[in-house]
N, C-alpha and C positions, 0 to 999 in steps of 0.2 A: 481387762476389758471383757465386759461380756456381753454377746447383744441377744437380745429374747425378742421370738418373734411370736403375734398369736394373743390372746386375749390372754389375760393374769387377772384372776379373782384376788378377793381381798387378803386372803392368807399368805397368795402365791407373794404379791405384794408387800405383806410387811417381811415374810423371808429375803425377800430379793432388800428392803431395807435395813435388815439386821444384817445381811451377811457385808450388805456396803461400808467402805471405810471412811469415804466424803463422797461428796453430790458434787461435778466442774458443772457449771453452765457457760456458754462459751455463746450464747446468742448475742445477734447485736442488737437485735431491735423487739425484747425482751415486752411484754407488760406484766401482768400478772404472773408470775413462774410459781404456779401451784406446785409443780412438783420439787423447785427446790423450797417452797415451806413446806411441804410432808415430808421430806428428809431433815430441815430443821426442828419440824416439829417432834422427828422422832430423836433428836440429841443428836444427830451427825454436824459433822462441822461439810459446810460450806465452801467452793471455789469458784467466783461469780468475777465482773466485771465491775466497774463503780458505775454503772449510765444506764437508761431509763428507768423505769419502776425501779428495779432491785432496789435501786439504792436508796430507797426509801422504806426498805424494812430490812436490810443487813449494813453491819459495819462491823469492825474491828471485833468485837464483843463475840459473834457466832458466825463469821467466816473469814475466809480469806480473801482479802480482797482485789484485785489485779488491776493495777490502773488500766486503761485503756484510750485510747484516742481516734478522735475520726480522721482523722492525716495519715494520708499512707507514709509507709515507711518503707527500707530498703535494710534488709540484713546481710549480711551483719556488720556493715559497714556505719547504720542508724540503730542503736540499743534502746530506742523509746521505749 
């Protein structure tokens, strides 16, 4: 994990996407996720949730996709 603080110009940018090996998004309440289509767009595979937007432009084909549910759950006794 690496976290970058500070404004990143365009170059700084596609470096930090070359050196990435997947994009997680782990939002729940997700619309538009430009930044994980600039990581799809540049060939990285994808780890996202199945629920709002996303899933309406990833599936199977160019991510991983993590079920997800709105029911809370209790570990690790519930493995939803």
């Amino acid at each position: 994990v690496v976290v970058m603080h500070g404004y990143l110009d365009d170059p700084q940018y596609a470096r930090l996407y070359e050196a990435a090996s997947y994009y997680v998004n782990a939002s729940r309440c997700e619309g538009l996720c430009l930044p994980l289509m600039e990581f799809m767009a540049c060939g990285k595979p994808a780890i996202a949730p199945n629920h709002t937007a996303m899933k309406d432009y990833i599936d199977d084909s160019v991510a991983f996709i993590v079920r997800s549910s709105e029911e809370l759950t209790i570990w690790p006794q519930d493995t939803r």
